[in-house]
C-alpha positions in Angstrom: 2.2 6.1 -6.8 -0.3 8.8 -6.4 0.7 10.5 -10.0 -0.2 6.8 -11.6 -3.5 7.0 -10.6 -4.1 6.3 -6.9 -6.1 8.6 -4.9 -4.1 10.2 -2.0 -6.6 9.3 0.4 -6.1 5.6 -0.2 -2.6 5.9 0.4 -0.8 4.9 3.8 2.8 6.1 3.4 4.9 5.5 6.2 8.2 7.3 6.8 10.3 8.3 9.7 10.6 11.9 8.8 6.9 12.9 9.6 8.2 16.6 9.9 9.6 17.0 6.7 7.3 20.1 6.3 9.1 21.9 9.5 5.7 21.7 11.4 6.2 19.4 14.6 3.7 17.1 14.4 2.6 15.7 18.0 3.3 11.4 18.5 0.1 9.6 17.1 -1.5 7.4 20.1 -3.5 5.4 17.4 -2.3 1.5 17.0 -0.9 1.8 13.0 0.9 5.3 13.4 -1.7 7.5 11.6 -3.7 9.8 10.9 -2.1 11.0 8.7 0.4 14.0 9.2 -1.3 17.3 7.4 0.9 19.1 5.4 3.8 15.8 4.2 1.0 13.1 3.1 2.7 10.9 5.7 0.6 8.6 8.0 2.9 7.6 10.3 6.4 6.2 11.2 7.3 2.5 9.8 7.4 0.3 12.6 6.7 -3.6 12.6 3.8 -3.0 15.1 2.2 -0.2 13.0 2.6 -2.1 10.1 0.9 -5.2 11.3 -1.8 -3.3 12.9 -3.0 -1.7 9.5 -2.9 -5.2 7.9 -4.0 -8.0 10.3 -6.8 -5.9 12.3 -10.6 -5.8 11.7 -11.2 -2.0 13.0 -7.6 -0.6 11.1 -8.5 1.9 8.3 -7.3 0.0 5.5 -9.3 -3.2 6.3 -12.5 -1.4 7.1 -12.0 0.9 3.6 -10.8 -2.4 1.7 -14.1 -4.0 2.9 -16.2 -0.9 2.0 -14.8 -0.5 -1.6 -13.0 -3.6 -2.1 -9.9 -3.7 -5.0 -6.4 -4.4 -5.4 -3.6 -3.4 -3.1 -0.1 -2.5 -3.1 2.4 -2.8 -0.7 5.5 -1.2 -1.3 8.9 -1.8 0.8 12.1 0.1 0.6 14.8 -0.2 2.9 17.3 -2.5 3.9 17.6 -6.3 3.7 20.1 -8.7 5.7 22.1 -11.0 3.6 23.9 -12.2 6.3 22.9 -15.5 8.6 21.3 -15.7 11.0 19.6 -12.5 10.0 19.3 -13.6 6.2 15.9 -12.0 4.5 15.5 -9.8 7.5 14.0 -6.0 6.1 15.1 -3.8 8.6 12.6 -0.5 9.3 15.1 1.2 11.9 15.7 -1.3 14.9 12.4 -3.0 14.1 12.6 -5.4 11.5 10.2 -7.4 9.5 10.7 -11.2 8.3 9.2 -12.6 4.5 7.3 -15.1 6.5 6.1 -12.5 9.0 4.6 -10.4 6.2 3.2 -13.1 4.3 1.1 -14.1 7.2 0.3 -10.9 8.1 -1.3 -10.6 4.5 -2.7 -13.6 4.7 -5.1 -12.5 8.1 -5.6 -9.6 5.5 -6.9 -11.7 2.6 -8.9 -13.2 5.6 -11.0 -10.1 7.0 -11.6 -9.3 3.4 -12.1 -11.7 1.2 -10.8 -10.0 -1.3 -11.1 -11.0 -5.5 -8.6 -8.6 -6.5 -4.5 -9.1 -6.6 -2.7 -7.7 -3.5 0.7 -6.7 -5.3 4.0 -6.7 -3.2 7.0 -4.6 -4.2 10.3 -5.0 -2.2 13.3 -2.5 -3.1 15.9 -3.5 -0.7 19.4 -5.2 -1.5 18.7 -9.3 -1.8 14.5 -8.5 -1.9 14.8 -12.1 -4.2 14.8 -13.9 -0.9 11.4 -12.6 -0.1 9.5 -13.9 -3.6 9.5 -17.6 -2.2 7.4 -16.9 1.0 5.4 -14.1 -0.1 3.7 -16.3 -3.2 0.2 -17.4 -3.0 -3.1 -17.7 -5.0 -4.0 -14.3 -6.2 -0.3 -12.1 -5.2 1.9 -10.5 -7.2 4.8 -9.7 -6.0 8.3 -8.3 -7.6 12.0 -8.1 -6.3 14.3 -5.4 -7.2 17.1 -7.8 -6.9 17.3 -10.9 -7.1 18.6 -12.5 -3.5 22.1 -12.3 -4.1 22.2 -8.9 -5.5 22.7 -5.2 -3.8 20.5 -2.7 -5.1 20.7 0.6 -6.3 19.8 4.4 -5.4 19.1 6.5 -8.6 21.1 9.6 -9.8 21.1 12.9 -8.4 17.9 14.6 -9.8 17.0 18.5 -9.5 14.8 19.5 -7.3 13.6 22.6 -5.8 15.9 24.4 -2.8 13.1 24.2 -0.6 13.1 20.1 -0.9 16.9 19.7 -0.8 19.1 23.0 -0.2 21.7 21.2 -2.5 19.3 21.3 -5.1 19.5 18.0 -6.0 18.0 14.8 -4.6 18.7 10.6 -4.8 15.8 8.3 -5.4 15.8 6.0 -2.2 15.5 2.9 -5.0 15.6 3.4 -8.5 14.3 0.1 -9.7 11.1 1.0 -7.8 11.2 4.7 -9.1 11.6 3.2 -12.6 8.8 0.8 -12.0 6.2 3.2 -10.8 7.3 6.0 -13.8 6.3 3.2 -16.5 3.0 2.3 -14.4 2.1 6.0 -14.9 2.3 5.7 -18.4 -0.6 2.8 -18.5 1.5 -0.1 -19.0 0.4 -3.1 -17.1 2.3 -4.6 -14.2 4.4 -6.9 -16.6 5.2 -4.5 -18.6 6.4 -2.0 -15.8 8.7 -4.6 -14.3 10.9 -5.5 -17.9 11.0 -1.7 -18.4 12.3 -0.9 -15.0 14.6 -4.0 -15.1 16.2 -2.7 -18.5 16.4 0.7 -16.6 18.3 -0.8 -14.1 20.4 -2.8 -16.3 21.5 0.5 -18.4 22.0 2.3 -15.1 24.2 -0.5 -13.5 26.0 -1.4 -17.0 29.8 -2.3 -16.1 32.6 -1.5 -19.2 34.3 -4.2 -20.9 36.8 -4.8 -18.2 34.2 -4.9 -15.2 32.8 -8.1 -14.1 29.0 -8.3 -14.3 26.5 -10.8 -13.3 27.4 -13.7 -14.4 24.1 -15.6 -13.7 21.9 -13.4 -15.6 24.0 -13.4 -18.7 25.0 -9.5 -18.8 27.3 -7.3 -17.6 25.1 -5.1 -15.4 25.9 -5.2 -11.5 22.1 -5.7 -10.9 
């Protein structure tokens, strides 16, 4: 995200491993998790609480610098989605968890404080994501699925990496429709665009042989 032309500072990336640079990092006391964590760019661990906090209050960071220099925003979710009632469409962030109505109201007390002109964009790379598209729509969002809701989604290949961020030497994208997405949005293709290349990606990278059963209701024989 930051390599396609977002400024680090205006990034709030949540992960659970704030330590992944070996330097133990004290618990934040602040209501959305930060500051952030010197030395991994993280601002603090994904909980429902934190996550709401940053969106739906007037003093959190990212309200007070949307109404100071006001433009688009993007939220981007990966983890794992329940496809199974009564927990159907639940995003799970550990124990916590996270409903598609829950987050579209929280962005709509968000669209509230700041009166914003510009798109808020929604990404969701989790297994069944689809289910989310129907509640998270409104005037002025954008929001993309890396499934549809019946679908599983994918992790990406092994990839090298350096010993010192995997000793294997290798490394898994978490979600490779969303790795594929961002890597065309890099390149300066618009939003569009970004989403038909990374869904061809996927396609090629989920491509069944002959005598596999793909997807039947998109047409192809890709398993997502």
């Amino acid at each position: 995200i930051i390599d396609a032309g977002t400024g680090e500072t205006n990034v709030y990336y949540y992960n659970f491993d704030i330590d992944q640079d070996d330097v133990v990092d004290a618990p934040s006391a602040n209501p959305d998790g930060g500051p952030m964590h010197p030395g991994t760019g993280i601002y603090g661990v994904p909980t429902a609480a934190n996550i709401q906090y940053l969106l739906t209050d007037p003093a959190s960071p990212l309200v007070q610098q949307m109404l100071a220099v006001p433009g688009p925003l993007y939220i981007v979710m990966s983890d794992h989605l329940s496809s199974v009632v009564p927990d159907e469409g639940t995003f799970y962030l550990g124990s916590d968890t996270i409903t598609s109505s829950q987050m579209s109201s929280w962005i709509s007390a968000l669209e509230g404080l700041v009166a914003n002109t510009d798109p808020i964009v929604t990404v969701v790379g989790a297994c069944y994501s689809g289910s989310w598209l129907q509640d998270l729509s409104a005037p002025n969002r954008i929001n993309f699925a890396s499934a549809s809701h019946g679908e599983e989604s994918y992790r990406g290949p092994k990839e090298p990496v350096l010993a010192s961020v995997d000793p294997s030497g290798f490394l898994r994208a978490g979600e490779f429709f969303i790795e594929e997405f961002f890597k065309a949005a890099e390149q300066g293709v618009n939003l569009k665009q970004a989403f038909e290349i990374a869904t061809a990606q996927v396609e090629l990278y989920t491509q069944i042989d002959s005598l596999g059963s793909g997807d039947p209701l998109f047409g192809d024989g890709a398993a997502q």
